[in-house]
Structure formats: structure tokens, C-alpha cells
VEXDOKOL-6019 format. One record per residue (C-alpha): x, y, z; residue in one letter. Coordinates in pm, whole numbers, plus 50000, padded with zeros to 5 digits. Example, Ala and Ser with C-alpha at 12.3 -4.5 7.8 and 13.67 -1.06 7.14 Angstrom:
BEGIN
512304955050780A
513674989450714S
This chain:
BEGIN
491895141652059X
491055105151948X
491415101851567X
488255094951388X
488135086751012X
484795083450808X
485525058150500X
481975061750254X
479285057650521X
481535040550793X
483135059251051X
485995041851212X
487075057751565X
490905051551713X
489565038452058X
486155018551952X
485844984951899X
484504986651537X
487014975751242X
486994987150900X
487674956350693X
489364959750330X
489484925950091X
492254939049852X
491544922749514X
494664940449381X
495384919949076X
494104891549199X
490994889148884X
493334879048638X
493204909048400X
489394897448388X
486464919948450X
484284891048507X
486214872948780X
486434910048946X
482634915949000X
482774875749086X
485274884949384X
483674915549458X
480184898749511X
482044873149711X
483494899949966X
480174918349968X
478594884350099X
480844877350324X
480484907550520X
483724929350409X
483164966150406X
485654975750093X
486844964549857X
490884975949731X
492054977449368X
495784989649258X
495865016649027X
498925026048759X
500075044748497X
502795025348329X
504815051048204X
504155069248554X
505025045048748X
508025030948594X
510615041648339X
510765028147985X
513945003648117X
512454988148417X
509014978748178X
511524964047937X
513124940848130X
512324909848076X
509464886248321X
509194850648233X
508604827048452X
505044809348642X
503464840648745X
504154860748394X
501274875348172X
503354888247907X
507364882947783X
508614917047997X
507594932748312X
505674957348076X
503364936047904X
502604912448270X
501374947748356X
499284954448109X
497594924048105X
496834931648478X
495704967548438X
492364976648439X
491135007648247X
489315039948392X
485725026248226X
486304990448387X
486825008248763X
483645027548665X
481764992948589X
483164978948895X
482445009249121X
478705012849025X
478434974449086X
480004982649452X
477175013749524X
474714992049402X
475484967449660X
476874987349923X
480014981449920X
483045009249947X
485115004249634X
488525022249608X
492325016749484X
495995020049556X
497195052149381X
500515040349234X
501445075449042X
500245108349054X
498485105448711X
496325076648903X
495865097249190X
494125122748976X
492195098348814X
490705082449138X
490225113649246X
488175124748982X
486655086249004X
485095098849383X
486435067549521X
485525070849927X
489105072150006X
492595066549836X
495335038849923X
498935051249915X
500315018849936X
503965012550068X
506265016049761X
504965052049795X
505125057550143X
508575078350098X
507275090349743X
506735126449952X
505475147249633X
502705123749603X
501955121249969X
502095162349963X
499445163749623X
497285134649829X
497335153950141X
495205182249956X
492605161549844X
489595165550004X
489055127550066X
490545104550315X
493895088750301X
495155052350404X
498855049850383X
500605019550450X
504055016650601X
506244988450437X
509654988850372X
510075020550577X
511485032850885X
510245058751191X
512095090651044X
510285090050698X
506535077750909X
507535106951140X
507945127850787X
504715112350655X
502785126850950X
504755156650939X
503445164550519X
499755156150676X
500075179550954X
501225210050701X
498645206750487X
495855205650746X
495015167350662X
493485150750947X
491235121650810X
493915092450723X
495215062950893X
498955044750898X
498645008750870X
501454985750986X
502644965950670X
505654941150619X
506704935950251X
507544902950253X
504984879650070X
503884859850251X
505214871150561X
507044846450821X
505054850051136X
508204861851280X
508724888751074X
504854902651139X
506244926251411X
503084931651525X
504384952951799X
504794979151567X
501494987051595X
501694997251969X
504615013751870X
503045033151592X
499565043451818X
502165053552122X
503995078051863X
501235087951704X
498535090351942X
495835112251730X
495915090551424X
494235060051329X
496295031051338X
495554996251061X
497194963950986X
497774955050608X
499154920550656X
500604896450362X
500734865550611X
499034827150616X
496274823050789X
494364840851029X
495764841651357X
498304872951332X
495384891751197X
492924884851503X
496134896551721X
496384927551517X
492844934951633X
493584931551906X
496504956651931X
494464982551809X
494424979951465X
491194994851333X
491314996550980X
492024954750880X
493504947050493X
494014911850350X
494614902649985X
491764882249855X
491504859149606X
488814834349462X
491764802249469X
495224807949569X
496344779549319X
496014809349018X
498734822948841X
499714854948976X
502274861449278X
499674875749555X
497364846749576X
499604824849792X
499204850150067X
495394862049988X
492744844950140X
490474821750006X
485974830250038X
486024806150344X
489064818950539X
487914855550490X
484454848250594X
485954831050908X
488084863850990X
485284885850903X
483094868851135X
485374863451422X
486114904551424X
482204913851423X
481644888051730X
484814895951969X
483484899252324X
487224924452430X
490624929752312X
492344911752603X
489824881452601X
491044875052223X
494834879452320X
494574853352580X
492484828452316X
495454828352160X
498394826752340X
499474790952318X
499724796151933X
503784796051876X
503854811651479X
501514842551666X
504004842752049X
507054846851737X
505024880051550X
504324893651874X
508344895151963X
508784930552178X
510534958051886X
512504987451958X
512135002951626X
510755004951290X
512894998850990X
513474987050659X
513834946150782X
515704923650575X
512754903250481X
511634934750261X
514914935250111X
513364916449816X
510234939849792X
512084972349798X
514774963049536X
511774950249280X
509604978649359X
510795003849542X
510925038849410X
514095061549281X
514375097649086X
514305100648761X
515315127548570X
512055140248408X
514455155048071X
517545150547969X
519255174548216X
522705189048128X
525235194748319X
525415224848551X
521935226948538X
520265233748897X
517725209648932X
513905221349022X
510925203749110X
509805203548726X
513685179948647X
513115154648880X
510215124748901X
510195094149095X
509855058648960X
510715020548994X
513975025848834X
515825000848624X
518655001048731X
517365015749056X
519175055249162X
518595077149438X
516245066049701X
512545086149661X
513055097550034X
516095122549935X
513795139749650X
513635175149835X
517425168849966X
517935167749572X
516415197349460X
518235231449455X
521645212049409X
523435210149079X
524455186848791X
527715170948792X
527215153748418X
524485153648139X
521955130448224X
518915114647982X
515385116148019X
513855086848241X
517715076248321X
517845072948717X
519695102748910X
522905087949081X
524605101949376X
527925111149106X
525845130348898X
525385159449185X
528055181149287X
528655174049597X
């Protein structure tokens, strides 16, 4: 059966040549309303189909210690990593605003669910489909409450490796989800052409041959994206942004109006798949991301990505000692300091305290008995 996905009024087919092509603002407007319908007129003119917020909870999201900490530096709105967040978040009535701006245009609007508070939220919002993006591709409690939605899903794959994608598919499959698509995603920004891997989309549509495959790709230029295509990639993400000289880490590796428009344009007039391969294989930085893989797994260039924002359990209460933890003990976070990896959280439950722990304090391997 060849995967078929339907995002708003486009429907995106595993084997067809048509791409679905998503100009993820993020947080690229600044904190600004204004400069967010200015960017999302931009991609509707330049022929995108959707649009791509991020979505958070604060106190979801993180715990009280990792929005402490403190963030100064170029890129900082605010003295800690709390209050640069903030700035950057936009509220439930501002994603309505920008959402009725999108239908009245026709564009899809939609956003990253970073929490399951925000997942609701969107949800309720009747966004055409949800983003899990990769910090919460081994967050499997959220994947599970996603999964039984009745919208699509897009999940991207960063930071992880082919057992937890395996168990990704695996939570889709038990709870009769059928319309989502994995997208291929390094979390290195920007990424080094070499560490693209785009082979891991052939990889990913030979393991996986009933679901949609995508490319969400945080490289320069064009060139890797066009290849991605080109693998089979039908569902296309790049960070967008009105100048990459802004403050704000993600718009060194967005692209600018003209650059999109040029990608955009290049997509909706390829003649084949094999015809654009050979365009483009005197190009060295592209011959280095299309190096043959054997497997996919946390690479060292994401090393950075996954220690920032990666996600850990966190005890939901302060949890004494002796106490056998259940589903309702245990939530997962960007930890600071980071604890047990989100991947273990049902290895976790059912076992029992070693020591009292606090509330929002990250579960360590020496606080279960072993």
C-alpha cells in the first residue's frame, strides 16, 4: 500500500511527484506579530504551501532549573533561558490572528507541539496537522496522546537512532494511525553538507515502505534540498526568515524571500527525479551529503542539539523513597541538569525508588533500585 497523507486541502502521495512544501517561521518573527503576518504573506507569495510555528508551554516543556539558567549572549531576548523564551512565545489569540490570516489566503498554518499542554491546544486550534518536532521524537507519551488525534502527524527524526524510529512507527501502528510522515532531520544548525546524510532517506522509505517519507533540513543553500527531492522526500521543510542578519540563532540557516522562491520554483518545474540528480552531480558540498550510510544514529554533530534540548524525566512530585513509580510520577522535560534519557520512560515505570526525590528534579539512574 503506498502511503498517502492529506495536509488541509493537499494530498501528498509516497510515489508522486508532488511535494508538500513547509516555510518554518519557528521563532524567526522576533516575538513580533507584525513581522509574522509579514513572513507569512511572503511564503504565501512565493508559492509555499504551509507555513510552521513552534508551540510551548514553559513550565511544560522545561523544569523551573533549566528556565533559570542563565542566556546572555548575541542571540538572547531576556537575562535567562526563561525570559529569551518568553519573549519568543506567541500566545493562543496571536496563533488565532495568524491562522485566520493563513485561511484567508490559503495557506496551511500549523506548529511544532513542544508539550502535551500545546498539543492540546493546537488541537483544539484545528491546525491541518501537528509537527512533533525532533526533541520529541523519543518523548513516546506524547507521540502515544498524538497518535489518537484525529489529525495528521509530521514527526521529524533528529538526534535519534533506527530502534526508537522503529518504536515511533511501532506507537502509530497500535493506535491505528496511518496519516503521518517521518522526515529525515540532522540537528546540527546549520548542517555541514557532510553531515546531511541524505541517504537516510532511502534508508528510511526502504524500512518503512508504507509511510511517507520528508526532509527537514537546517543546511546553506539549496542544493542538498533539490537532492532530497530527489530521493523521495515528499513533504520539504526549511526555516525561513525575512534577513538572516537578525538576532535569533535559526536565521543563519533559514532562507532568505529570494532563495526560497528559487527552491520553491525549481521543485514545481522538475522534469524527473534522476534528471535533477544528474544536474547536480559535479557539486562537491552535495557528492559529501550524499555519502552511502549504514545506519541511523545519534551523530556527533547533534551532540550539541541533544545536550541543550534534548528531553529527560522528571519526577512530576516529590517522590519518596520506596515509592513504585506510575505513569502519574513521572514527566518528561529539558532537564537542567539533564537525567534519564525520555526513550527509557516506560522502562522506568513499575520500578521503585531508591531515595526521596523533589518535584521537577530530574530522575537519575541511582535513584531506582536496580
Amino acid at each position: 500500500m503506498s502511503a498517502i497523507i492529506k495536509l488541509g486541502k493537499t494530498t501528498i502521495k509516497r510515489n508522486d511527484d508532488n511535494v508538500y512544501i513547509i516555510a518554518e517561521i519557528g521563532q524567526n518573527h522576533q516575538g513580533n506579530l507584525e513581522t509574522a503576518k509579514q513572513m507569512v504573506m511572503e511564503a504565501k507569495r512565493i508559492g509555499c504551501d504551509c507555513v510552521k510555528f513552534q508551540k510551548s508551554c514553559l513550565e511544560a516543556k522545561f523544569t523551573a532549573a533549566a528556565l533559570q539558567r542563565q542566556y546572555e549572549g548575541a542571540h538572547s531576548w531576556g537575562n535567562t533561558y526563561g525570559e529569551h523564551k518568553m519573549h519568543l512565545e506567541f500566545s493562543i489569540a496571536q496563533y488565532q490572528i495568524l491562522k485566520e490570516l493563513c485561511e484567508k489566503i490559503g495557506l496551511d498554518f500549523t506548529a511544532s507541539a513542544m508539550d502535551e499542554i500545546s498539543l492540546r491546544q493546537l488541537d483544539a486550534l484545528d491546525v491541518p496537522f501537528i509537527k512533533i518536532g525532533s526533541g520529541d521524537a523519543n518523548n513516546f507519551p506524547l507521540l502515544k496522546k498524538a497518535a489518537q488525534l484525529k489529525r495528521p502527524l509530521v514527526i521529524s527524526t533528529g538526534m535519534q537512532n533506527m530502534k526508537t524510529i522503529n518504536r515511533i512507527v511501532g506507537i502509530m501502528k497500535e493506535n491505528n494511525k496511518f496519516d503521518y510522515a517521518l522526515m529525515h532531520c540532522i540537528s546540527a544548525y546549520p548542517t555541514k553538507p557532510q553531515d546531511c546524510r541524505l541517504r537516510v532517506i532511502t534508508l528510511l522509505r526502504q524500512t518503512f515502505p508504507d509511510v511517507l517519507i520528508g526532509y527537514s533540513g537546517h543546511e546553506l543553500g539549496l542544493e542538498i534540498s533539490k537532492a532530497a527531492v530527489s530521493l523521495g522526500a515528499r513533504i520539504l521543510e526549511r526555516h525561513f526568515t525575512l534577513d538572516k542578519k537578525q538576532k535569533g540563532s535559526d536565521h543563519q540557516c533559514s532562507l532568505e524571500p529570494q532563495e526560497m522562491e528559487q527552491l520553491v520554483y525549481y521543485i514545481r518545474s522538475r522534469k524527473s527525479s534522476l534528471l535533477i540528480l544528474s544536474d547536480l552531480r559535479d557539486n562537491e558540498e552535495l557528492m559529501a551529503a550524499l555519502n552511502p550510510i549504514e545506519e541511523r544514529r545519534l551523530f556527533p554533530c547533534e551532540l550539541k542539539c541533544h545536550s541543550k534540548l534534548g528531553k529527560s524525566l522528571v519526577a512530576a512530585r516529590c517522590i519518596p523513597a520506596g515509592k513504585i513509580l506510575d505513569e502519574i510520577d513521572v514527566l518528561i522535560k529539558v532537564s537542567e541538569p539533564s537525567g534519564i534519557s525520555a526513550d527509557e520512560y516506560y522502562n522506568v515505570i513499575g520500578a521503585q525508588m531508591n531515595e526521596n526525590i523533589h518535584q521537577d528534579s530530574p530522575l537519575l539512574w541511582r535513584h531506582i533500585k536496580k
